[in-house]
SEZA-185166 format. One record per atom (N, C-alpha, C): residue number from 1; x, y, z. Coordinates in Angstrom, 3 decimals. Layout:
<rec num="NUM" u="X" v="Y" w="Z"/>
...
***
This chain:
<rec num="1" u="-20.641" v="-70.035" w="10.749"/>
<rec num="1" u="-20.450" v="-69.093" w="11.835"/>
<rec num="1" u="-19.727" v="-67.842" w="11.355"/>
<rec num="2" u="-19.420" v="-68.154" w="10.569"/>
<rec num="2" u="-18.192" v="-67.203" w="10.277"/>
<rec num="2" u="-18.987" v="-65.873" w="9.422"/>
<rec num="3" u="-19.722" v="-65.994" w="8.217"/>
<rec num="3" u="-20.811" v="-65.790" w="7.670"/>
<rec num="3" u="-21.672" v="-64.862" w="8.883"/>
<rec num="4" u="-22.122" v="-65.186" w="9.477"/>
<rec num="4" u="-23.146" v="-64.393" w="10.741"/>
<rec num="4" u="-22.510" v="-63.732" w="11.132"/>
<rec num="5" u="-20.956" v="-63.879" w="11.467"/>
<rec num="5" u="-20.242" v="-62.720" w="12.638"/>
<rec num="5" u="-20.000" v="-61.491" w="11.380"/>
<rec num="6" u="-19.270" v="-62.158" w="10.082"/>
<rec num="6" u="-19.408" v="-61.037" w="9.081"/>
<rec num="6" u="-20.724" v="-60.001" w="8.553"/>
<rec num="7" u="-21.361" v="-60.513" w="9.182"/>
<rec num="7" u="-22.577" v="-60.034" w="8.871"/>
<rec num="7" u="-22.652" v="-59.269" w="10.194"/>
<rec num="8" u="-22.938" v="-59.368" w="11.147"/>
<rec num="8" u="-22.968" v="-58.634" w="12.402"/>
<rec num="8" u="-21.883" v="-57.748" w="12.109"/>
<rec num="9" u="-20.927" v="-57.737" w="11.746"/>
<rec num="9" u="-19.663" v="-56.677" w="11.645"/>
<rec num="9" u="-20.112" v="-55.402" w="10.960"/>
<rec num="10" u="-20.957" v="-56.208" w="9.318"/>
<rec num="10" u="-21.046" v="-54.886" w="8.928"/>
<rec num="10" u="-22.196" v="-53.999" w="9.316"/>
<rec num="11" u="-23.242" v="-54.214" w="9.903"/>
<rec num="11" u="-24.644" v="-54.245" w="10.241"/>
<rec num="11" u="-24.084" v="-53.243" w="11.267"/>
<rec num="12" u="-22.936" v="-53.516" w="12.427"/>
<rec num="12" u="-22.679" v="-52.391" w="13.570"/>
<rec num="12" u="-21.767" v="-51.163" w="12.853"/>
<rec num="13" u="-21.213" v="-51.502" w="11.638"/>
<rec num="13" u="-20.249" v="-50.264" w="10.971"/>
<rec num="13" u="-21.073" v="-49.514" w="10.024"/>
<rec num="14" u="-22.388" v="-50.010" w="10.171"/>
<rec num="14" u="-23.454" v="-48.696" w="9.326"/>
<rec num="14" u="-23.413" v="-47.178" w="9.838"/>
<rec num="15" u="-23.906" v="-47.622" w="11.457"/>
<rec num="15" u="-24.117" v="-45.832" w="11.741"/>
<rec num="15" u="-22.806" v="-45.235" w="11.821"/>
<rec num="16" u="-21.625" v="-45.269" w="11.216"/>
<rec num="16" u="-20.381" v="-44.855" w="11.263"/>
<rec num="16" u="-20.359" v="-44.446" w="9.618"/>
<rec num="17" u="-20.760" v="-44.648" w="8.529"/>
<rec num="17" u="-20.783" v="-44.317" w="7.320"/>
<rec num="17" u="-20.988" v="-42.843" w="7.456"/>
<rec num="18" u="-20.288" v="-42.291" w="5.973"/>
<rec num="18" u="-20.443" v="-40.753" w="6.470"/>
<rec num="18" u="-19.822" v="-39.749" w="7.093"/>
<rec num="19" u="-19.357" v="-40.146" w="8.237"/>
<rec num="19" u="-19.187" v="-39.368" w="9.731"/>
<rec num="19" u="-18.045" v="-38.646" w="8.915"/>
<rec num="20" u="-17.079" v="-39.256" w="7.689"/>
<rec num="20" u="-15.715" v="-38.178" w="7.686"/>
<rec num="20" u="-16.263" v="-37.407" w="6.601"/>
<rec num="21" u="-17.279" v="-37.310" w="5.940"/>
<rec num="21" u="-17.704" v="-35.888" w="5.594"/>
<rec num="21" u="-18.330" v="-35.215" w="6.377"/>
<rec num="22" u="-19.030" v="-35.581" w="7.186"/>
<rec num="22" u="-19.302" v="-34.597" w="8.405"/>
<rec num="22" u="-18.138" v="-33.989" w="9.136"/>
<rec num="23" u="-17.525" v="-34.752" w="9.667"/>
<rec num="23" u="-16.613" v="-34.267" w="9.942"/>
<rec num="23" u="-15.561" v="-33.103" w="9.553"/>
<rec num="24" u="-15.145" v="-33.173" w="8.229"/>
<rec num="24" u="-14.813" v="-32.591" w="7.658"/>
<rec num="24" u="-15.549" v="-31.347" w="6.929"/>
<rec num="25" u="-16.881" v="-31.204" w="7.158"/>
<rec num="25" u="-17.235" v="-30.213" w="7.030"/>
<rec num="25" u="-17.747" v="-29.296" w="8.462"/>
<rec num="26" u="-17.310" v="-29.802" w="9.298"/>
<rec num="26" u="-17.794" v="-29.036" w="10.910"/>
<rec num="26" u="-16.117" v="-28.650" w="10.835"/>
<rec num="27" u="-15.007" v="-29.404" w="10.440"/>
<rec num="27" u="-13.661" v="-29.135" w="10.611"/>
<rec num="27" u="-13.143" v="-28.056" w="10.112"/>
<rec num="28" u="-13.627" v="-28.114" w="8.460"/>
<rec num="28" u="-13.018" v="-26.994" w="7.994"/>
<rec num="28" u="-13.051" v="-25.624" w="8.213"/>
<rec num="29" u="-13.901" v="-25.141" w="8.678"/>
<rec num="29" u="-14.523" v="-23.470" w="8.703"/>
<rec num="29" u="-13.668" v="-23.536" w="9.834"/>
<rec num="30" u="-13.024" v="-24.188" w="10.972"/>
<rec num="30" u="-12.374" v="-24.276" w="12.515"/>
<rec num="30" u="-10.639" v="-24.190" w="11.588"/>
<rec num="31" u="-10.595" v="-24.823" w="10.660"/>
<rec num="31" u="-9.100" v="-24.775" w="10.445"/>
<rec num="31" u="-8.823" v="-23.311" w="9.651"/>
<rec num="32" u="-10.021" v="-23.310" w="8.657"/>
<rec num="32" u="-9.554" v="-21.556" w="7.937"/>
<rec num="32" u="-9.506" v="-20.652" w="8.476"/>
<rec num="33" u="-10.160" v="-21.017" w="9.990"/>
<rec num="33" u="-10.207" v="-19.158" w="10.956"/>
<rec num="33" u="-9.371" v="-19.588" w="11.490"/>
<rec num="34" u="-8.542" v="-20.680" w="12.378"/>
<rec num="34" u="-7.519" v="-20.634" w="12.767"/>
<rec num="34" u="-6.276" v="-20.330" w="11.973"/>
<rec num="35" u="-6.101" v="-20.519" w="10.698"/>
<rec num="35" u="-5.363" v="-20.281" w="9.734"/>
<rec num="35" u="-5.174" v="-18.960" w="9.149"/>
<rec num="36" u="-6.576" v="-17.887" w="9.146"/>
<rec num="36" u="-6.630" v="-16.339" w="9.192"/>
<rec num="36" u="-6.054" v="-15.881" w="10.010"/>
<rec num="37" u="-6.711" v="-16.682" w="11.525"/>
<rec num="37" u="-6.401" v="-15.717" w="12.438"/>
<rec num="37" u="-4.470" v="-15.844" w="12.374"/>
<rec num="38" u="-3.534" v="-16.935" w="12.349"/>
<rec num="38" u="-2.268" v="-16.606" w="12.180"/>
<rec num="38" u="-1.576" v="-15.684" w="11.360"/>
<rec num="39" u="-2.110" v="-16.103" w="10.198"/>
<rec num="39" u="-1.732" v="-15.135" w="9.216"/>
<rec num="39" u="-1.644" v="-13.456" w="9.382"/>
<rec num="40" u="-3.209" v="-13.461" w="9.767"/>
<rec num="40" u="-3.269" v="-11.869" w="10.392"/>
<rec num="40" u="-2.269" v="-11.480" w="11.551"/>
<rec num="41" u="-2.218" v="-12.032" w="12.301"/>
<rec num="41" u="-1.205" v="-12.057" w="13.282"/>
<rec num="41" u="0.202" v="-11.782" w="13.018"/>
<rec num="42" u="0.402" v="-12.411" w="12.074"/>
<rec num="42" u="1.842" v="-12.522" w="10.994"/>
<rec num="42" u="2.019" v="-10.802" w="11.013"/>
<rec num="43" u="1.115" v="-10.563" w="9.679"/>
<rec num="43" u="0.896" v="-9.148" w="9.702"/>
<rec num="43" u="1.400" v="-7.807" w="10.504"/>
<rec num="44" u="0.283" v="-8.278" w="11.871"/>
<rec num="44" u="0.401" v="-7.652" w="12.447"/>
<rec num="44" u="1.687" v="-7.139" w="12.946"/>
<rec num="45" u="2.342" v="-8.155" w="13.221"/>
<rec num="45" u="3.692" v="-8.421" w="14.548"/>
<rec num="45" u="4.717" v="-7.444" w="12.983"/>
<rec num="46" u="4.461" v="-8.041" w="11.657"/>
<rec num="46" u="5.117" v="-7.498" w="10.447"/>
<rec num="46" u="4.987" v="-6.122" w="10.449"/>
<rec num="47" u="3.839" v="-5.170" w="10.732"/>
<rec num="47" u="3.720" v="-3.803" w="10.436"/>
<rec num="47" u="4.534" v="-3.069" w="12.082"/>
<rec num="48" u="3.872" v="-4.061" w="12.903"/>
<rec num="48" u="4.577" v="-3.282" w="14.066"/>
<rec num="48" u="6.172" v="-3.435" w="14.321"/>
<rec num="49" u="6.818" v="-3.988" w="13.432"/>
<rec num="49" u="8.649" v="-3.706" w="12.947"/>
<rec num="49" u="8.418" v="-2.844" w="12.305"/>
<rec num="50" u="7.738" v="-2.888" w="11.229"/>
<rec num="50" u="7.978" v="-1.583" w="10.470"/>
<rec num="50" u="7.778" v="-0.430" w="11.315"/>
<rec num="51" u="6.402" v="-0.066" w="11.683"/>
<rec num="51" u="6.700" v="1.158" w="12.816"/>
<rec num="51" u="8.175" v="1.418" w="13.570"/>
<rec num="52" u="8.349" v="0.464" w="14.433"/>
<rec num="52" u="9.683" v="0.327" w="15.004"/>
<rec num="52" u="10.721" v="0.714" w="14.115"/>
<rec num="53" u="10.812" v="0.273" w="13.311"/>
<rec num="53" u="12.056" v="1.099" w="12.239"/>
<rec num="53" u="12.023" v="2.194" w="11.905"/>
<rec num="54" u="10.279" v="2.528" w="11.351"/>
<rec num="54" u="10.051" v="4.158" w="10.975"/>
<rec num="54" u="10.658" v="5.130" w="12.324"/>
<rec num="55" u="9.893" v="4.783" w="13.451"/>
<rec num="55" u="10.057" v="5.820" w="14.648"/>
<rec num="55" u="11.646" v="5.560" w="14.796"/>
<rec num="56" u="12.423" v="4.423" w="14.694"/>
<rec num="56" u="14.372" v="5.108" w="15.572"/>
<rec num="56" u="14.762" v="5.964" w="13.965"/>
<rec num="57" u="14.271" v="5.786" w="12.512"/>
<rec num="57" u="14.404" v="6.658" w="11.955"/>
<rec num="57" u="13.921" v="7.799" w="12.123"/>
<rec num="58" u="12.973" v="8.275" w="12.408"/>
<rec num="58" u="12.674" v="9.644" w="12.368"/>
<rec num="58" u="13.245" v="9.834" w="13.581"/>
<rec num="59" u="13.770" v="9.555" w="14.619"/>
<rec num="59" u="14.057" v="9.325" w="16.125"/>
<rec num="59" u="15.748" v="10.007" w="16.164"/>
<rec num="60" u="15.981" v="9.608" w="15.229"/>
<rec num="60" u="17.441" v="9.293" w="14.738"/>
<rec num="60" u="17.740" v="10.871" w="13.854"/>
<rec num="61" u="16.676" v="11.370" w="12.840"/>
<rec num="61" u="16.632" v="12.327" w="12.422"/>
<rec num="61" u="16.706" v="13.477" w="13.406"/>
<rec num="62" u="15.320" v="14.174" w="14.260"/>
<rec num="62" u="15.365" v="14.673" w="14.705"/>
<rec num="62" u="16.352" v="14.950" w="16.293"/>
<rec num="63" u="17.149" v="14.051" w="16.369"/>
<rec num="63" u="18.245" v="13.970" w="17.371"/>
<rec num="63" u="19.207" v="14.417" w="17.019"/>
<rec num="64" u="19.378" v="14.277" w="15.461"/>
<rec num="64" u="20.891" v="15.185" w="14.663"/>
<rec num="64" u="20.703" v="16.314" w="14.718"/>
<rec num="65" u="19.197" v="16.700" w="14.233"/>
<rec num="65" u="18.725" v="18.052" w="13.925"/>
<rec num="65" u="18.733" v="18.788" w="14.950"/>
<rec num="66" u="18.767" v="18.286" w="16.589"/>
<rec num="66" u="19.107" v="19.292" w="17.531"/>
<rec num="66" u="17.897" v="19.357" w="18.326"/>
<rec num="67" u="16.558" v="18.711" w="17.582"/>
<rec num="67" u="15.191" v="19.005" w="18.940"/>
<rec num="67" u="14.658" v="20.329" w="18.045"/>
<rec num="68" u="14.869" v="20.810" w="17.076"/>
<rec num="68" u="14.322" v="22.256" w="16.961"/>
<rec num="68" u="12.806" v="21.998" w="16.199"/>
<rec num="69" u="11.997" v="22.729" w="16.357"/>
<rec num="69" u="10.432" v="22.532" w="15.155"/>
<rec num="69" u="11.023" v="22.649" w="14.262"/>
<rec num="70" u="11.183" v="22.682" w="13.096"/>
<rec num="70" u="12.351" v="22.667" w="11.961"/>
<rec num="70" u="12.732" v="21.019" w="11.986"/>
<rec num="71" u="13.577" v="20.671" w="13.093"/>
<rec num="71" u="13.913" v="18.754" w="12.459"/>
<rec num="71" u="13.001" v="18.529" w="13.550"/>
<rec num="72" u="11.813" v="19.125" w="14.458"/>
<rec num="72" u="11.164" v="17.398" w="14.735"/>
<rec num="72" u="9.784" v="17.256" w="12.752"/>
<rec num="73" u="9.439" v="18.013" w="12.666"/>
<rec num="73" u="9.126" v="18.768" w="11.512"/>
<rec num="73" u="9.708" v="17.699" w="10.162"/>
<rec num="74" u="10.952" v="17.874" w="9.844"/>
<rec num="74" u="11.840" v="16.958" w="9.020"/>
<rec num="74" u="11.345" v="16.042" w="9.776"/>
<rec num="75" u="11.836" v="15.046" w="10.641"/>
<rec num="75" u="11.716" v="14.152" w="11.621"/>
<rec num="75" u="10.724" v="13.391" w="10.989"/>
<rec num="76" u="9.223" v="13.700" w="11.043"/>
<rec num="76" u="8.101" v="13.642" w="11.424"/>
<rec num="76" u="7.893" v="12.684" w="9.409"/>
<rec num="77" u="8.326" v="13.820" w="8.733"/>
<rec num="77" u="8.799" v="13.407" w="7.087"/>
<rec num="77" u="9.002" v="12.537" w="6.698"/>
<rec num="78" u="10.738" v="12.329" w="7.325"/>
<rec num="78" u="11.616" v="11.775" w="7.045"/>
<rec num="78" u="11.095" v="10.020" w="7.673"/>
<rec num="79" u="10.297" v="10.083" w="8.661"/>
<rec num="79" u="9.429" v="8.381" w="9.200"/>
<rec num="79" u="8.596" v="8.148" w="8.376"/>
<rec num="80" u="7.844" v="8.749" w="7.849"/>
<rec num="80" u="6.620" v="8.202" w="6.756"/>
<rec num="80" u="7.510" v="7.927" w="5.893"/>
<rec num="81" u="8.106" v="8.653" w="5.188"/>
<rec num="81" u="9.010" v="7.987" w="3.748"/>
<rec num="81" u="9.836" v="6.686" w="4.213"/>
<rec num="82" u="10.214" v="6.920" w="5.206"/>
<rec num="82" u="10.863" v="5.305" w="5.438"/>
<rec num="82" u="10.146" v="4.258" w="5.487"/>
<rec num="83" u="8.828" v="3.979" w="6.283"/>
<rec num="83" u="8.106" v="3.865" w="6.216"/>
<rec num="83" u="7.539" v="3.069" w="5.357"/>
<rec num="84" u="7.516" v="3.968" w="4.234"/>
<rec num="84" u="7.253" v="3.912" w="2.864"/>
<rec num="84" u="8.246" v="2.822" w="2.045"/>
<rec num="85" u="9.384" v="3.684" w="2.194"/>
<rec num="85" u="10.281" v="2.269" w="1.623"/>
<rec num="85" u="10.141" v="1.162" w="2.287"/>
<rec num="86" u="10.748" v="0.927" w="3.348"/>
<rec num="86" u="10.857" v="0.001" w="4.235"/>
<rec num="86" u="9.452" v="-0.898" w="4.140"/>
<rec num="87" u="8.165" v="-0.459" w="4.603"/>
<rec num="87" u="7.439" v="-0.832" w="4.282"/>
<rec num="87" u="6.405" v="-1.467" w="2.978"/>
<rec num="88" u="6.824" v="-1.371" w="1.890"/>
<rec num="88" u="6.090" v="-1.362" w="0.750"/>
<rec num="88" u="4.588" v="-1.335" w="0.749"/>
<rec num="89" u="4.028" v="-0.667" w="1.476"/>
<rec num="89" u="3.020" v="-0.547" w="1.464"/>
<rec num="89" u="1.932" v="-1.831" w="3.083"/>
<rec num="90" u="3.092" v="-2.120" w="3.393"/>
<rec num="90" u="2.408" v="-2.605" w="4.644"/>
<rec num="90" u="1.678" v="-2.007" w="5.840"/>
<rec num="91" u="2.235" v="-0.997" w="5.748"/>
<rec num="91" u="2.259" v="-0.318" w="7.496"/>
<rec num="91" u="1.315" v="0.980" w="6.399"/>
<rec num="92" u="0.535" v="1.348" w="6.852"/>
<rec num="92" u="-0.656" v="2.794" w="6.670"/>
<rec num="92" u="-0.683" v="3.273" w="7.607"/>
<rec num="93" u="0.401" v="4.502" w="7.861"/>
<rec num="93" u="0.572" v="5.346" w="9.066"/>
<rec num="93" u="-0.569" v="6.068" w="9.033"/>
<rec num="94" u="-0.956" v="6.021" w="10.415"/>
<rec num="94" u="-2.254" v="6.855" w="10.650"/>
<rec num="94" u="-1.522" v="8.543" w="11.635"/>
<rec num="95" u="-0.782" v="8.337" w="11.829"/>
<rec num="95" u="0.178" v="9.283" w="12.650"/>
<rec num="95" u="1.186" v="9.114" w="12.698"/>
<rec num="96" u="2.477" v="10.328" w="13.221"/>
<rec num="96" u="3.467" v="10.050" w="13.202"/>
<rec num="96" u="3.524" v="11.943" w="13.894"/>
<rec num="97" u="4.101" v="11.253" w="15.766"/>
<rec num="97" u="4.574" v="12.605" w="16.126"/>
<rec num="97" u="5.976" v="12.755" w="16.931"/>
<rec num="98" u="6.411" v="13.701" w="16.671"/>
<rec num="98" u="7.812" v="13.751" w="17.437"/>
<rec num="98" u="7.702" v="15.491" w="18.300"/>
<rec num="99" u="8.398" v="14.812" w="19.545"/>
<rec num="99" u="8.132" v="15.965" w="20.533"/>
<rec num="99" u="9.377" v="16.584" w="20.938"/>
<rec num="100" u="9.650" v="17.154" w="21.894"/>
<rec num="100" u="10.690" v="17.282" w="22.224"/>
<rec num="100" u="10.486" v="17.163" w="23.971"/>
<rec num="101" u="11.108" v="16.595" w="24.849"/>
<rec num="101" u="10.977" v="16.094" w="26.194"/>
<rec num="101" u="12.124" v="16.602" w="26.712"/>
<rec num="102" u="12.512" v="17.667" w="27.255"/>
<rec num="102" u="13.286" v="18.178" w="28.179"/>
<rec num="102" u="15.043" v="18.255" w="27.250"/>
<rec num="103" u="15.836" v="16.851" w="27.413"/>
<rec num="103" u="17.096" v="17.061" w="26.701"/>
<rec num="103" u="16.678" v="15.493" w="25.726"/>
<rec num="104" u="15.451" v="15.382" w="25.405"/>
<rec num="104" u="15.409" v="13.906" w="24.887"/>
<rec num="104" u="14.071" v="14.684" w="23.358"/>
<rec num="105" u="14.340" v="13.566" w="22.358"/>
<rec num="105" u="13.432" v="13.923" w="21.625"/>
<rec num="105" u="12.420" v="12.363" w="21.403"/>
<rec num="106" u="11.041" v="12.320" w="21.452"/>
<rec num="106" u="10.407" v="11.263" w="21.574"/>
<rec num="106" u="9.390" v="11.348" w="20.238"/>
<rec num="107" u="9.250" v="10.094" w="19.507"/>
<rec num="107" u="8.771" v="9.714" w="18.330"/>
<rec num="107" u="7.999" v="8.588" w="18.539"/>
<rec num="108" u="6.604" v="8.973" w="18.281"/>
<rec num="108" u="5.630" v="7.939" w="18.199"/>
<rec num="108" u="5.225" v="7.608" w="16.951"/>
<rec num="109" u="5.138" v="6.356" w="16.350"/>
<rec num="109" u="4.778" v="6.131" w="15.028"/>
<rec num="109" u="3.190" v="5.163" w="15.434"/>
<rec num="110" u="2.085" v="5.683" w="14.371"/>
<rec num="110" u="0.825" v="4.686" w="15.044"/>
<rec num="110" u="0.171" v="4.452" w="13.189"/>
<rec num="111" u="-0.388" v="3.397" w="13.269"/>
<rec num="111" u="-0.674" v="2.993" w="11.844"/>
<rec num="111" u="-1.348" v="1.574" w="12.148"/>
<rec num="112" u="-1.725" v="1.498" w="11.287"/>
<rec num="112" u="-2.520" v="0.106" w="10.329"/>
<rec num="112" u="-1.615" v="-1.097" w="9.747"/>
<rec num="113" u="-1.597" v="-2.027" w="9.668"/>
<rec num="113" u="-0.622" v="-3.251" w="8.972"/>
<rec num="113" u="-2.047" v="-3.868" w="7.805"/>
<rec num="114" u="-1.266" v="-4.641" w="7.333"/>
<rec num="114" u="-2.012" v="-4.909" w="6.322"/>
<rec num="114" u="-3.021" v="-6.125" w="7.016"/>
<rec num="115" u="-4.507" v="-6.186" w="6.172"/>
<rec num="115" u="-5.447" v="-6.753" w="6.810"/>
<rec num="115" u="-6.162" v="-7.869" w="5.777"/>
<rec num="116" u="-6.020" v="-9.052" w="6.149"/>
<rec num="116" u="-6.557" v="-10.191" w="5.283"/>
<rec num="116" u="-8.723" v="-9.721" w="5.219"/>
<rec num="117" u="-9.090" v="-9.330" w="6.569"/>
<rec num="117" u="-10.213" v="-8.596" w="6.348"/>
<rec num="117" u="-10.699" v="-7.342" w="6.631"/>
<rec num="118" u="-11.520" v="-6.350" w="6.353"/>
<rec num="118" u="-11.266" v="-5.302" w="6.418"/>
<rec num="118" u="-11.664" v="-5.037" w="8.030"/>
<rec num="119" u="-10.777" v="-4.230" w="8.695"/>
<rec num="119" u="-10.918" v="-3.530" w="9.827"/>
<rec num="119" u="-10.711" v="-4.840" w="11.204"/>
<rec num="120" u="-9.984" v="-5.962" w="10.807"/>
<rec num="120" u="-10.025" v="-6.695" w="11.524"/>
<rec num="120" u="-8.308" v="-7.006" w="12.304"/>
<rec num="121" u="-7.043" v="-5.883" w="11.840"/>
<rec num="121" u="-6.212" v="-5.709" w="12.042"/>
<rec num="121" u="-6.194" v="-4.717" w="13.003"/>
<rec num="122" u="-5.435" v="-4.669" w="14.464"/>
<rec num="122" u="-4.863" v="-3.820" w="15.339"/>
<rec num="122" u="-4.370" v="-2.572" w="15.136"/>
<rec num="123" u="-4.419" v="-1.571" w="15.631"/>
<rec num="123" u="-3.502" v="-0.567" w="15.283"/>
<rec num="123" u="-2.376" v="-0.862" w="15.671"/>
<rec num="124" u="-0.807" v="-0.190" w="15.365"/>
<rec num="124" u="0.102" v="-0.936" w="15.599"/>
<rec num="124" u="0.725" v="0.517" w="15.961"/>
<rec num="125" u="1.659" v="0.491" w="17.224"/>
<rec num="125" u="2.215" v="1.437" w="17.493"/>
<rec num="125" u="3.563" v="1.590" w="18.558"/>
<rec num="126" u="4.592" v="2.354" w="18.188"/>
<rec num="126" u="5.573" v="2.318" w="18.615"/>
<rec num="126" u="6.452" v="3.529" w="19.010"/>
<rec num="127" u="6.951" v="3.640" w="20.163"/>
<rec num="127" u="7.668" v="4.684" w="20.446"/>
<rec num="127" u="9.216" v="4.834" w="20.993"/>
<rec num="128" u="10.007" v="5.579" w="19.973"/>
<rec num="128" u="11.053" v="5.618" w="20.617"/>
<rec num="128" u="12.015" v="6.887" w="20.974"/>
<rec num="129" u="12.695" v="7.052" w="22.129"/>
<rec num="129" u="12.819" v="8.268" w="23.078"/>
<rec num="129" u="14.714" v="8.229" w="22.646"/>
<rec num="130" u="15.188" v="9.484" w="22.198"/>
<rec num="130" u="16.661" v="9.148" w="23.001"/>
<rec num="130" u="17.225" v="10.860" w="23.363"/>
<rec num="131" u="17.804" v="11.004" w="23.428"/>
<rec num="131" u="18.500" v="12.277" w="23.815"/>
<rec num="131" u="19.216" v="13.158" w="22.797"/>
<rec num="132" u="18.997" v="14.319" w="22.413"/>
<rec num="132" u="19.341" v="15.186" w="21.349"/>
<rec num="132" u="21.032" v="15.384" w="21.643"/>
<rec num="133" u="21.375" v="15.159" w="20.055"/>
<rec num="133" u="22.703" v="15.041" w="19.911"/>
<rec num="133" u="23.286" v="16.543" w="20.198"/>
<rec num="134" u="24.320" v="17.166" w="20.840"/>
<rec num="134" u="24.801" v="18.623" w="20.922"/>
<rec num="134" u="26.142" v="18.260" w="20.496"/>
<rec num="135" u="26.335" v="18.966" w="20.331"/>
<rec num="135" u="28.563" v="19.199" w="20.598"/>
<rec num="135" u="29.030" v="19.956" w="21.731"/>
<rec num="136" u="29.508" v="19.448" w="22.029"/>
<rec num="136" u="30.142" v="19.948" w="23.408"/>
<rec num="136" u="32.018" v="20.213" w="23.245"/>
<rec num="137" u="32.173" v="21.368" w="23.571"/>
<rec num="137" u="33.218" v="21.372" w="23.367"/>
<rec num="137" u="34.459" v="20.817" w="24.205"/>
<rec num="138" u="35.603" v="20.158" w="24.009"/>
<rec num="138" u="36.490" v="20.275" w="25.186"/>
<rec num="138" u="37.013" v="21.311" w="25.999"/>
<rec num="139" u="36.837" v="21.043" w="26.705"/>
<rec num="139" u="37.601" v="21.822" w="27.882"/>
<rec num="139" u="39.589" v="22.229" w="27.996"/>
***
């Protein structure tokens, strides 16, 4: 008896042969794009700090400088080179503008982060506003 049931055992575990290379090949292509897609993501969220740092630097510049064309000008400079450092080559500014808004000076930084495929990364962009530094004298 014993003989027959072993035999019936393996006879029903035939159509199951296989299945974990199948498996594993319907699996994998699902784990490497889920695994791109984080990575890229990584990236992304990575270049858009860098922006964020470039713009309160240049933000930061042209607020000393007073608001004048002259430091939003510097300003505008002085964010790509940071940028630059700060970035090592992550962030590919596609722009970089600084305005002047009434008693406030506003800095938009817009760029590229680095891309595991081509053109499949976000633009990344950030803006930051504060109020031009004066001296005021006492009274």
């Amino acid at each position: 008896m014993n003989v027959v049931q072993a035999r019936i055992a393996r006879v029903r575990s035939r159509p199951q042969r296989g299945a974990s290379s199948i498996e594993l090949a319907l699996y994998t292509p699902i784990m490497f794009l889920i695994i791109f897609i984080i990575v890229q993501f990584s990236l992304t969220w990575h270049g858009n700090q860098i922006a964020a740092a470039a713009a309160r630097e240049a933000a930061r510049a042209a607020r000393i400088g007073g608001g004048t064309p002259a430091a939003l000008a510097a300003a505008e400079e002085r964010g790509r080179e940071y940028a630059e450092i700060v970035g090592n080559g992550h962030l590919v500014i596609t722009s970089i503008e600084a305005i002047q808004v009434g008693e406030n000076v506003r800095v938009t930084v817009r760029g590229r982060s680095t891309e595991i495929v081509d053109n499949l990364a976000p633009e990344v962009s950030q803006t930051i506003e504060g109020p031009i530094e004066q001296f005021v004298p006492d009274l």
